[in-house]
Backbone bond lengths (Angstrom), bond angles and torsions (degrees), N, CA, C in turn:
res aa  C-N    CA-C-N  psi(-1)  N-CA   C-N-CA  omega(-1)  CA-C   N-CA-C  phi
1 X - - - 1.450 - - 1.525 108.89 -
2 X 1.490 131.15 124.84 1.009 118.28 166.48 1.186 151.13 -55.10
3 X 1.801 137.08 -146.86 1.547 99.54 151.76 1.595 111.81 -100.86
4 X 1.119 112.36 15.46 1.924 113.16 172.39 1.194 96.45 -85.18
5 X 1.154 132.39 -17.71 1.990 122.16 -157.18 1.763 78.74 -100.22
6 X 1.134 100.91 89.68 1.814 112.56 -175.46 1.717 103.02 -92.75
7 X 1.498 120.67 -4.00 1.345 103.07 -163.19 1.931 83.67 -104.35
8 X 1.079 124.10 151.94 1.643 117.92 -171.00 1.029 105.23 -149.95
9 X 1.761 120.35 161.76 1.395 126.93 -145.91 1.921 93.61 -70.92
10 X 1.079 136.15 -8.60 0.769 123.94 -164.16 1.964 111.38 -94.75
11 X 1.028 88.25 -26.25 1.382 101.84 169.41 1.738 125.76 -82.97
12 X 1.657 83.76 -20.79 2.196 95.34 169.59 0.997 108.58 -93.62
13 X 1.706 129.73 -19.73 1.689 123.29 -179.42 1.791 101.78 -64.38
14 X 1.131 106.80 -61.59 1.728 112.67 -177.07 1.527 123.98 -61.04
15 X 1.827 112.35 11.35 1.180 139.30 154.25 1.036 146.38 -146.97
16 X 1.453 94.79 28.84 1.675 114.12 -171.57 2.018 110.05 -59.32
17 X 1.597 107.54 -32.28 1.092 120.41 167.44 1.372 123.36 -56.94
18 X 1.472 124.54 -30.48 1.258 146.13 -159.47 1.899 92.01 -85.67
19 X 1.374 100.39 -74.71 0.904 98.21 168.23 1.409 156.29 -23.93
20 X 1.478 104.24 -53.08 1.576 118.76 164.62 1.439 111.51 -89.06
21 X 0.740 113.28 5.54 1.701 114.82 169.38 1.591 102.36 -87.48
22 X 1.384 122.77 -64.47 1.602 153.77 -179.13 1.218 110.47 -51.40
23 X 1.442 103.07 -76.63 1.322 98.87 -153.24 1.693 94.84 -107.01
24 X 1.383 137.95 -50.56 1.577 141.16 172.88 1.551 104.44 -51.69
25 X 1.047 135.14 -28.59 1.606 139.23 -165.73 1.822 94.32 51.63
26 X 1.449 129.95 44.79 1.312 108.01 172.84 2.063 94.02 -122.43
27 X 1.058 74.17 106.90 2.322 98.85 161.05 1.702 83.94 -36.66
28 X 1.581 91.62 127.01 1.530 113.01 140.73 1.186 111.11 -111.21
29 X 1.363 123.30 141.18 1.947 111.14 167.57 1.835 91.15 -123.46
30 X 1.262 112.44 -37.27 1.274 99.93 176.97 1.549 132.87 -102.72
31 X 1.393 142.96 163.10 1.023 117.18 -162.75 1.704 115.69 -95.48
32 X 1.338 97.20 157.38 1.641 113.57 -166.78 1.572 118.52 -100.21
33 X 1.303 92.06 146.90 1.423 93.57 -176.43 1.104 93.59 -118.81
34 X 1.780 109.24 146.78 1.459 139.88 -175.16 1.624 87.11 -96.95
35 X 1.143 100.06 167.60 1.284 115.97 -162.30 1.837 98.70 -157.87
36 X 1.923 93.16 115.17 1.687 92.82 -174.87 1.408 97.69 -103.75
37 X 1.765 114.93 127.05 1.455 112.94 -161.39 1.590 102.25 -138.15
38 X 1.188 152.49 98.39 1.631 142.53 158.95 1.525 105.81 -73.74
39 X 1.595 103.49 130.56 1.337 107.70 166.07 1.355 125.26 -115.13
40 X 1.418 117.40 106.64 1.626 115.24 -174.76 1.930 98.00 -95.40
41 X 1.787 78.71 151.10 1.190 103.13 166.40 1.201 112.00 -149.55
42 X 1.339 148.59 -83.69 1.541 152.53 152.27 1.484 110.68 -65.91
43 X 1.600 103.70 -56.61 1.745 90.17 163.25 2.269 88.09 -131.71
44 X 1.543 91.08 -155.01 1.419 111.69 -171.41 0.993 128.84 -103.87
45 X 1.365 145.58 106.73 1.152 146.03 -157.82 1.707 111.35 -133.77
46 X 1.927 106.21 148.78 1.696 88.39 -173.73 1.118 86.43 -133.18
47 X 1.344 118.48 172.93 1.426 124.09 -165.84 1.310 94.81 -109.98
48 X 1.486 118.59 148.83 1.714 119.17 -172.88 1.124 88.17 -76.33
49 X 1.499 156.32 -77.07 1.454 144.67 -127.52 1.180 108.77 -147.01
50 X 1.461 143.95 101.20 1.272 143.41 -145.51 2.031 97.96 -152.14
51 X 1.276 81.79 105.44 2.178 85.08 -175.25 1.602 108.33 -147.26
52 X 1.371 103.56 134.72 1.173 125.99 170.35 1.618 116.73 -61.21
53 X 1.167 125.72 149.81 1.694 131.10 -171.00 1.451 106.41 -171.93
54 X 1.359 129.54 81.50 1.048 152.95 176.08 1.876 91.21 61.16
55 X 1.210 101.62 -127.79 1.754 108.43 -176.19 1.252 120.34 -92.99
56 X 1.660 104.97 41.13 1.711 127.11 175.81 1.666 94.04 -115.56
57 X 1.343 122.49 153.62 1.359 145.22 119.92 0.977 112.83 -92.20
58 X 1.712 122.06 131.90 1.396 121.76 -176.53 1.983 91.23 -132.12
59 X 1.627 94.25 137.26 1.450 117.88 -157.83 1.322 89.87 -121.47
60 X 1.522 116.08 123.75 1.654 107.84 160.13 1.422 101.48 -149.33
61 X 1.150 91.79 148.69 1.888 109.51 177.74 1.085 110.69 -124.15
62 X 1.536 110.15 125.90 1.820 121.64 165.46 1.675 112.98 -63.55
63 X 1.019 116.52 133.16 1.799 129.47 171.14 1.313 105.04 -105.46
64 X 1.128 147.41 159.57 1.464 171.51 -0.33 1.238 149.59 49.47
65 X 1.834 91.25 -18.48 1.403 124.38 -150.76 0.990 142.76 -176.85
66 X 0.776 153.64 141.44 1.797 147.18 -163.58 1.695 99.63 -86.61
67 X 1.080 121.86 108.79 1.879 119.47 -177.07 1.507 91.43 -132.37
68 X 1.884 90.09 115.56 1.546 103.27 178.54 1.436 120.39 -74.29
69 X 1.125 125.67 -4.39 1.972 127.87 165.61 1.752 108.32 -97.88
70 X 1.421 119.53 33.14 1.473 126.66 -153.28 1.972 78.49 -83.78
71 X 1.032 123.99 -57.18 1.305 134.80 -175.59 1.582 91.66 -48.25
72 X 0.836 124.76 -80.65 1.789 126.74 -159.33 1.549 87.02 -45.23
73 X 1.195 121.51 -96.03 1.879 122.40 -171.97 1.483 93.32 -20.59
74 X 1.464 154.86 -58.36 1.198 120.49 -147.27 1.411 107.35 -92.21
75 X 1.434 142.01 -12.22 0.852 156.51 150.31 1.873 107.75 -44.02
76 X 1.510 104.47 -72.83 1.359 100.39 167.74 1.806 139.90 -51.66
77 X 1.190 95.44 -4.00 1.618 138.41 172.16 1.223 98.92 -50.09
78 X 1.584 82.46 -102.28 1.471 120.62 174.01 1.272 118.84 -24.61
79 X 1.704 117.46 -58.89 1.147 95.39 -163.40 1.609 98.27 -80.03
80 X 1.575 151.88 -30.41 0.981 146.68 160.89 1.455 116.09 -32.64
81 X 1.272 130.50 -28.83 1.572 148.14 174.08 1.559 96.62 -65.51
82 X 1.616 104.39 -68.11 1.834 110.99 -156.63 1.689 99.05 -55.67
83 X 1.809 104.16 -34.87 1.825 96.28 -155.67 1.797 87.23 -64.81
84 X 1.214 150.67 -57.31 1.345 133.65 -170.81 1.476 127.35 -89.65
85 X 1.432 104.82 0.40 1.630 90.41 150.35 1.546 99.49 -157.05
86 X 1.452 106.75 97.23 1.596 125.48 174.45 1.498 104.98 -84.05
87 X 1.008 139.76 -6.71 1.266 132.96 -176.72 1.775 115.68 -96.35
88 X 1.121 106.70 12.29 1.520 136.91 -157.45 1.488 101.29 -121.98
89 X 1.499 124.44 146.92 1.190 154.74 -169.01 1.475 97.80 -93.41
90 X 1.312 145.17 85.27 1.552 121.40 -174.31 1.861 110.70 -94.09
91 X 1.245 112.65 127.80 1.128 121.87 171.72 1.797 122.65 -104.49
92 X 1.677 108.15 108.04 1.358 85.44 168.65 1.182 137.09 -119.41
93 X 1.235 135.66 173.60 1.590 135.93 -157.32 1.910 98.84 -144.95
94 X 1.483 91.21 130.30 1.613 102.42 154.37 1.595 115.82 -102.88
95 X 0.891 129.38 146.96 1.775 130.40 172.49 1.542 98.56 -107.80
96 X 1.176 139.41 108.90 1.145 141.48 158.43 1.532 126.17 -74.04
97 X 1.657 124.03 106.00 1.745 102.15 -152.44 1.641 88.75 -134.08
98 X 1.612 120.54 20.01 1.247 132.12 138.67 1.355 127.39 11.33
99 X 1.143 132.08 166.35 1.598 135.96 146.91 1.698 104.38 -108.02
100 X 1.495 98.80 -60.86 1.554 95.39 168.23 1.561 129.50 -48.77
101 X 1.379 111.45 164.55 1.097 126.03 175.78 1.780 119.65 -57.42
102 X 1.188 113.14 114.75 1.454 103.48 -172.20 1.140 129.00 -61.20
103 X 1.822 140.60 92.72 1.050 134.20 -154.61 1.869 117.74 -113.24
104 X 1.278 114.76 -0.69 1.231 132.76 166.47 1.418 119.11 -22.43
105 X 1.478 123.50 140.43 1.849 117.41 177.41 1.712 74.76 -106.48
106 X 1.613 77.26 147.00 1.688 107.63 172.05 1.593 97.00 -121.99
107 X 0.966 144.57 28.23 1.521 131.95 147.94 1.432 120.70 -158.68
108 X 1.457 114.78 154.62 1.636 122.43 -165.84 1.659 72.09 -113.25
109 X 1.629 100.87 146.49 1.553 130.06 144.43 1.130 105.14 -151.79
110 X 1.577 100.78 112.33 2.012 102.04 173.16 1.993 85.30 -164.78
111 X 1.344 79.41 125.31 1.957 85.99 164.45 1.430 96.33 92.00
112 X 1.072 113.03 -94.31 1.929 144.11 -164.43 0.856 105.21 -162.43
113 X 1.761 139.37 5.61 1.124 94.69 155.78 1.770 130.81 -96.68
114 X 1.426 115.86 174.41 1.945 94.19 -179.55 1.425 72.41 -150.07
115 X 1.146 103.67 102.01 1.657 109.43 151.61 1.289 119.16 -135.89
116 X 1.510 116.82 168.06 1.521 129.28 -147.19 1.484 107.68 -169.89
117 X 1.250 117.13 129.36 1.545 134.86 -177.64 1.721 107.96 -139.84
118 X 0.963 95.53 143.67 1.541 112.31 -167.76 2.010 124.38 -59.61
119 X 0.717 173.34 112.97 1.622 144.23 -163.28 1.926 91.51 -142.55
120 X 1.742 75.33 135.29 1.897 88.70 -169.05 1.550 100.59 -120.70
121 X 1.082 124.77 98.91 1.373 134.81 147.62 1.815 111.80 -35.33
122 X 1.497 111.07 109.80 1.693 108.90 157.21 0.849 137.51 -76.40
123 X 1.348 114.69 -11.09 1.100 120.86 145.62 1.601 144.33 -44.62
124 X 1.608 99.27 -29.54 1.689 104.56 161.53 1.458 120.40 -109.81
125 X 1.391 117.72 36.18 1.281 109.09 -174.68 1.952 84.86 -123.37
126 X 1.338 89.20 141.99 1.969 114.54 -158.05 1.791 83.85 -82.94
127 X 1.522 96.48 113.00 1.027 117.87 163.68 2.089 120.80 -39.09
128 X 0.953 118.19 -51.12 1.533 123.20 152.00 1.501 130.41 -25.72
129 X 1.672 110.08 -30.65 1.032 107.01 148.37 1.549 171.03 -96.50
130 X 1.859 87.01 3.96 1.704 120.77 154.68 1.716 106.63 -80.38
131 X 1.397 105.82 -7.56 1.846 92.84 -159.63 1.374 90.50 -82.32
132 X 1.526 134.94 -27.81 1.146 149.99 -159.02 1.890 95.92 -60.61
133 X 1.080 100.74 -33.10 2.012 111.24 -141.29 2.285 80.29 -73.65
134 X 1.143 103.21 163.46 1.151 126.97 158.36 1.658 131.68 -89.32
135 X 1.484 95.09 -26.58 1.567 124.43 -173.21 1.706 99.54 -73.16
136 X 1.338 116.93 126.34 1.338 139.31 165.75 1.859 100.68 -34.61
137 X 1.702 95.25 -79.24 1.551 112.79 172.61 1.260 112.78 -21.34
138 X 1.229 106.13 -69.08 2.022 118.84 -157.57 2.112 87.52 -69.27
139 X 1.077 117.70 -52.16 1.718 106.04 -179.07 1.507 94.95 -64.05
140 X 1.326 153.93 -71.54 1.261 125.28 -166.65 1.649 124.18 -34.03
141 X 1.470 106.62 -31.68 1.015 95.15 -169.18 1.462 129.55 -83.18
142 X 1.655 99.59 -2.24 1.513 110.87 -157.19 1.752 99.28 -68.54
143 X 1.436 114.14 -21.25 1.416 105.01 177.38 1.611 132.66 -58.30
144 X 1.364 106.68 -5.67 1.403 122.98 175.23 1.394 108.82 -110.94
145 X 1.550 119.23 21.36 1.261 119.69 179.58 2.066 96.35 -100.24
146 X 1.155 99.32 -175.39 1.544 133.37 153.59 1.479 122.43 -59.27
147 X 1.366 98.35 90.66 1.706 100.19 -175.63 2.090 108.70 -85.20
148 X 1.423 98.44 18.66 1.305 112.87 -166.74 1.663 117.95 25.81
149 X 1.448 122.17 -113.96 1.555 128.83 173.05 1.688 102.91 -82.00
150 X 0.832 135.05 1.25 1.669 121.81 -163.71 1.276 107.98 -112.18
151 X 1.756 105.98 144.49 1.367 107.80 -167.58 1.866 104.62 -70.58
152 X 1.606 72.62 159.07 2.072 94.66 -165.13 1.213 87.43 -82.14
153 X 1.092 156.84 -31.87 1.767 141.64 -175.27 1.576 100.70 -66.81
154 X 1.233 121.78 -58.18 1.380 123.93 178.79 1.106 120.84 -61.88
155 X 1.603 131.11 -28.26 1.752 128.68 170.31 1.577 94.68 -62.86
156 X 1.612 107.39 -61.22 1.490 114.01 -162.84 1.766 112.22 -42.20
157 X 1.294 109.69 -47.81 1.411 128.74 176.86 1.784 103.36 -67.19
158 X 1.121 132.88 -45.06 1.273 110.75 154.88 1.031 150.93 -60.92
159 X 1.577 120.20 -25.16 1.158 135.81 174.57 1.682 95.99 -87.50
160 X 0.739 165.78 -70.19 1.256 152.87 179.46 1.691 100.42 -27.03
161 X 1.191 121.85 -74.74 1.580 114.55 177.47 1.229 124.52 -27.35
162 X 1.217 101.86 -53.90 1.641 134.81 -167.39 1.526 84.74 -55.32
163 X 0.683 133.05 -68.44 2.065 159.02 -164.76 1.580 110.20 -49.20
164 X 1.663 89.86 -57.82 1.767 92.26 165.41 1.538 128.39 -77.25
165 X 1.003 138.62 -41.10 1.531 144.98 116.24 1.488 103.22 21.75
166 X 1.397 103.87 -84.15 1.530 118.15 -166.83 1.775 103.67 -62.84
167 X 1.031 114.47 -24.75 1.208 85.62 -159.30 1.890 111.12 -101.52
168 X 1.437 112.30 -177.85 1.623 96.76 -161.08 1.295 99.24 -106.05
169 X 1.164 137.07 5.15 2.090 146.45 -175.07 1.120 113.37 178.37
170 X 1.430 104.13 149.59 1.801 115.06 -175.62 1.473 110.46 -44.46
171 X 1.817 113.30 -37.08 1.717 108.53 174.83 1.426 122.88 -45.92
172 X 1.372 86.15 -59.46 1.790 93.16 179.79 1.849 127.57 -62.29
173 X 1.787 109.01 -27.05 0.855 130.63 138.17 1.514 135.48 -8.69
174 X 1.497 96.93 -72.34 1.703 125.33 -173.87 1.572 97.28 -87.77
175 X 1.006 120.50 -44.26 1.399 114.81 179.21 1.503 107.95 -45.62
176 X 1.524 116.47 -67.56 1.317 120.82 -170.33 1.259 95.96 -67.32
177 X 1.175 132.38 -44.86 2.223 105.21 -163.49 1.220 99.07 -69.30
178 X 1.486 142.39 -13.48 1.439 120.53 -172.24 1.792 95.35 -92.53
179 X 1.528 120.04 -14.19 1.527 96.12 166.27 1.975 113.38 -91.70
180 X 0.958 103.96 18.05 1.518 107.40 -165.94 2.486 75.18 -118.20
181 X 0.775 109.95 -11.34 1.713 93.78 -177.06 1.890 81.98 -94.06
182 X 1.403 101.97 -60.34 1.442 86.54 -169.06 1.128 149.21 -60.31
183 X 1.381 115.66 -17.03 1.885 152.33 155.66 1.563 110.22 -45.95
184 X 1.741 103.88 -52.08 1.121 120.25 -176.51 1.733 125.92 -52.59
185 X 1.413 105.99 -18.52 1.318 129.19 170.59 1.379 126.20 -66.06
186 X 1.144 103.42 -24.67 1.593 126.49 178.72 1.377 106.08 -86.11
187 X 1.363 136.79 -23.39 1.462 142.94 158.61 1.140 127.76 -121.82
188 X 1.833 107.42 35.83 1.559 116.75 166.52 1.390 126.18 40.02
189 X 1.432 98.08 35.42 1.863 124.95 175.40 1.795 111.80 -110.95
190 X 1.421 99.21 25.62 1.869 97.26 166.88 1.542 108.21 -66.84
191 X 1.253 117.64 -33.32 1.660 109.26 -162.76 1.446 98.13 -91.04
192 X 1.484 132.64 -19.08 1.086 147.57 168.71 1.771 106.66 -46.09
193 X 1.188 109.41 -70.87 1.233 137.28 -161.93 1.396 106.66 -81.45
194 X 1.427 104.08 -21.28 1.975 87.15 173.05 1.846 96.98 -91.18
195 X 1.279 104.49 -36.72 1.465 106.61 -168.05 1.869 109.32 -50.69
196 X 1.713 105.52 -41.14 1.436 116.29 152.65 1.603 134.96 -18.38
197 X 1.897 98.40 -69.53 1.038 119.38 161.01 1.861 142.24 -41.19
198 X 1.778 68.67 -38.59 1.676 68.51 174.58 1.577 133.39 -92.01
199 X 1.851 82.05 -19.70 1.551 106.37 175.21 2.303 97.97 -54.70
200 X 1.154 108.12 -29.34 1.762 119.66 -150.08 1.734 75.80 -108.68
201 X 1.402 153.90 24.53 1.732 129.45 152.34 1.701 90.90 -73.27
202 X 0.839 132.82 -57.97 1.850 105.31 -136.02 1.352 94.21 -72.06
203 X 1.435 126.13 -9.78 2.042 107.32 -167.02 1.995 81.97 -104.66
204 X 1.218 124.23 -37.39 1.598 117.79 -179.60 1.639 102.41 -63.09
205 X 0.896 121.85 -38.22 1.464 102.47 -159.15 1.919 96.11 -90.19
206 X 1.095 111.97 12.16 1.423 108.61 160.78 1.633 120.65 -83.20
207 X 1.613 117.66 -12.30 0.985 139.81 -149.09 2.125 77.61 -96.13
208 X 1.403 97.98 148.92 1.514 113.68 176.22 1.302 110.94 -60.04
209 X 1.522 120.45 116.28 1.823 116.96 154.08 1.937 93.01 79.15
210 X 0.933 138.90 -19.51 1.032 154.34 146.76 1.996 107.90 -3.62
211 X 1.116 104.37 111.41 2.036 100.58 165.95 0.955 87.69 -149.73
212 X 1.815 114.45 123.96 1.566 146.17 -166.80 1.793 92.26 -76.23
213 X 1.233 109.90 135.46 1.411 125.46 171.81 1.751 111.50 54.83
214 X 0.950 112.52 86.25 1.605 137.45 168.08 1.671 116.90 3.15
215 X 1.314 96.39 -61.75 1.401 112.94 -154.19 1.813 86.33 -83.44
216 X 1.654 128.53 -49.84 1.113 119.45 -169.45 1.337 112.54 -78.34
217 X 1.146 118.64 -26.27 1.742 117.75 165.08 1.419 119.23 -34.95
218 X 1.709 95.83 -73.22 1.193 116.07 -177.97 1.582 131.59 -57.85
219 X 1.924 99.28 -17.29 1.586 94.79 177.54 1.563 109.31 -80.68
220 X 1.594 105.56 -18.31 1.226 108.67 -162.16 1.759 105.32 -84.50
221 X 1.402 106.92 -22.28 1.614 103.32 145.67 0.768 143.03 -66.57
222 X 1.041 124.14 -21.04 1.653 124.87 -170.86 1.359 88.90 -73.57
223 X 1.968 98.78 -55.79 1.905 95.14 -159.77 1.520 128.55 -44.11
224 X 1.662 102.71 -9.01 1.394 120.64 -162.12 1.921 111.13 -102.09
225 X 1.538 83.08 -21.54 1.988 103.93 -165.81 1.570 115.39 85.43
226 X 1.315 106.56 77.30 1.407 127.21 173.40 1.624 105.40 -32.32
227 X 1.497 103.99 124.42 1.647 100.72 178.21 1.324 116.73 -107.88
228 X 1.120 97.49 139.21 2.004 116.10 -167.44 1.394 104.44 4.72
229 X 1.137 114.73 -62.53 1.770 115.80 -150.37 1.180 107.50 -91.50
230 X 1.332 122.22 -2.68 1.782 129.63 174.48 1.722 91.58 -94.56
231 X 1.261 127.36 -48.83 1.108 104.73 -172.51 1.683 123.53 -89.22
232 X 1.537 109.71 2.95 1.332 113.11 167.97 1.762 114.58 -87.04
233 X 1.307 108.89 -21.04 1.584 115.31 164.31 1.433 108.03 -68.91
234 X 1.339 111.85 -31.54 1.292 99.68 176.52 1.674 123.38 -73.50
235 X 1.029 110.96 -56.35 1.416 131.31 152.35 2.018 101.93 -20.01
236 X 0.944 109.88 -87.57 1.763 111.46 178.72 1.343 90.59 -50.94
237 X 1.069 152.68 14.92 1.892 117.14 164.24 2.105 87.26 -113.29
238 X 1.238 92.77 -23.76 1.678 96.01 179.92 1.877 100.92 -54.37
239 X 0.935 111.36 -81.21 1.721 136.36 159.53 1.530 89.04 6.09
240 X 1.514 88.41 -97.37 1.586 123.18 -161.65 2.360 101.01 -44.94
241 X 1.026 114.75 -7.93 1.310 118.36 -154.31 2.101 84.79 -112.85
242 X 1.064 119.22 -41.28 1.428 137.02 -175.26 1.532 106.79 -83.48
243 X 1.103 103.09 -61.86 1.807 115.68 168.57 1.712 110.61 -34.73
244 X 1.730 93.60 -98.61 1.054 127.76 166.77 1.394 129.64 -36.24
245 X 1.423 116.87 -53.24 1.590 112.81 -172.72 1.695 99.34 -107.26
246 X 1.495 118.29 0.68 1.362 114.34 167.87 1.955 113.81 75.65
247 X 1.479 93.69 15.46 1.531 100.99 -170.83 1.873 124.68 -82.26
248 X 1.384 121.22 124.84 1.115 106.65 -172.48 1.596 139.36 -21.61
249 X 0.910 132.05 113.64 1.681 128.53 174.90 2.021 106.53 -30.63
250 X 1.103 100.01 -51.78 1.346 98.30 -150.17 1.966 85.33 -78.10
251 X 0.725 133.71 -19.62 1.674 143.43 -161.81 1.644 94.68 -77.77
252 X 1.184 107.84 -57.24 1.813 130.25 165.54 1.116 98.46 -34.26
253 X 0.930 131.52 -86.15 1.588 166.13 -149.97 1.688 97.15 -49.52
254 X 1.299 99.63 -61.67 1.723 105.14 177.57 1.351 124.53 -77.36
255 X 1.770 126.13 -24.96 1.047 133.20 171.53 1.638 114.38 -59.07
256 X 1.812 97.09 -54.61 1.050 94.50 -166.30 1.729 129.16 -80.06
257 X 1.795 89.00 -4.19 1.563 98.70 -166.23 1.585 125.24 60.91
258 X 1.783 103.15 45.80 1.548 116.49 168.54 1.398 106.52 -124.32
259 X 1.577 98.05 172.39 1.516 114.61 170.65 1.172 119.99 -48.34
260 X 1.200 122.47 122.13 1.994 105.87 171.88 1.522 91.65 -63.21
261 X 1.575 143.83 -30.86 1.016 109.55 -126.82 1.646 88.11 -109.18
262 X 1.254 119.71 -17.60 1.840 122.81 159.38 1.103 114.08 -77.52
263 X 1.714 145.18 3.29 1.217 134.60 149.64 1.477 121.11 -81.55
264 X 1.806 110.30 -23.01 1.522 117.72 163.79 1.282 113.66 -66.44
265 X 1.446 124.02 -50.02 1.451 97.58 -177.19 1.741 113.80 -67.97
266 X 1.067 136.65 -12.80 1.437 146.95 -170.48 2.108 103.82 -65.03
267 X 1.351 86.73 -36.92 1.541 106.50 -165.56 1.481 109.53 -68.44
């Protein structure tokens, strides 16, 4: 995954449910097991989200981008999928979470072979149906959904609510709005989403240890001399944002307005 493919397996395991409900339309009733799998062949490759569901394998890949060999890799997938579990139904899925227009081939026919894998633009899936979710994850993501007829200040301003709601402390909080600011780039909703933000200081900044919008908090600390424990909270959402959401170092680095070289030793 590159560093644009910002949404990461770690962020689809804790909504893999969300997902196939939403966006796969496939019913879970029982629970699923993820399945951690590298497949070498010339070199090593892992599949972002790979889970068992009764006598399904379900295969999905995050996009970023329009990648013209997207067909060959899922094919080469697949068949790396079928050789260790052929007794299995394999289903696969692309998530397209783009800015551009989604232009990807979803099927090979040449020779014998006829194969075909699914590719879902988020762009057309109706925002209304992440708002539903309880999950932090599944509301970050609704900003790359389908705001259909309704004004974008008012989705944006809901889903931010929606977001704080869900979540259980200002950490977890801050974690998700800085992937719901950075997502937001991909559907030219930054001014959207700060204007959001600001609409959401007087009920956030009631929230513990809490400074509304990241980047302006933090400049306004520094200017002051950030003290130990403001800038070690900062530091753990840096971590947890690199760790966790798999997000470039240097991207960190500029958002948050820290050292690259005190978030390396942290790592």
């Amino acid at each position: 995954m590159g560093e644009k493919d910002i949404i990461t397996k770690d962020i689809l395991k804790s909504i893999a449910r969300e997902l196939s409900k939403y966006i796969l339309k496939i019913p879970i009733d029982t629970d699923i097991e993820l399945i951690e799998k590298e497949f070498t062949r010339v070199e090593k490759r892992e599949a972002d989200l790979l889970f068992k569901s009764g006598k399904d394998i379900i295969h999905i890949e995050i996009q970023n981008n329009n990648h013209k060999n997207m067909h060959k890799r899922m094919l080469r997938y697949y068949s790396d999928i079928y050789f260790d579990f052929d007794e299995y139904n394999i289903i696969q899925f692309v998530i397209y979470i783009g800015k551009d227009k989604c232009n990807m081939v979803s099927k090979i026919k040449k020779d014998k072979i006829n194969y075909e894998y699914t590719i879902i633009d988020m762009k057309q899936i109706p925002c209304r149906d992440f708002l539903k979710s309880n999950d932090p994850s599944a509301i970050a993501l609704t900003i790359l959904c389908d705001f259909e007829e309704n004004d974008k200040q008012l989705v944006v301003n809901t889903i931010l609510k929606r977001l704080k709601e869900s979540c259980q402390d200002d950490i977890e909080f801050r974690s998700h709005l800085k992937i719901v600011e950075i997502l937001s780039t991909n559907r030219n909703l930054e001014e959207n989403v700060k204007k959001g933000e600001e609409m959401l200081t007087i009920d956030i900044e009631k929230m513990p240890s809490f400074n509304i919008g990241l980047e302006r908090g933090m400049q306004q600390g520094i200017q002051k001399g950030i003290e130990k424990g403001k800038l070690e909270g900062i530091l753990e959402t840096a971590i947890k944002m690199v760790k966790e959401f798999n997000l470039p170092v240097d991207e960190v680095v500029k958002k948050l307005n820290i050292k690259k070289e005190e978030l390396i030793k942290r790592l």
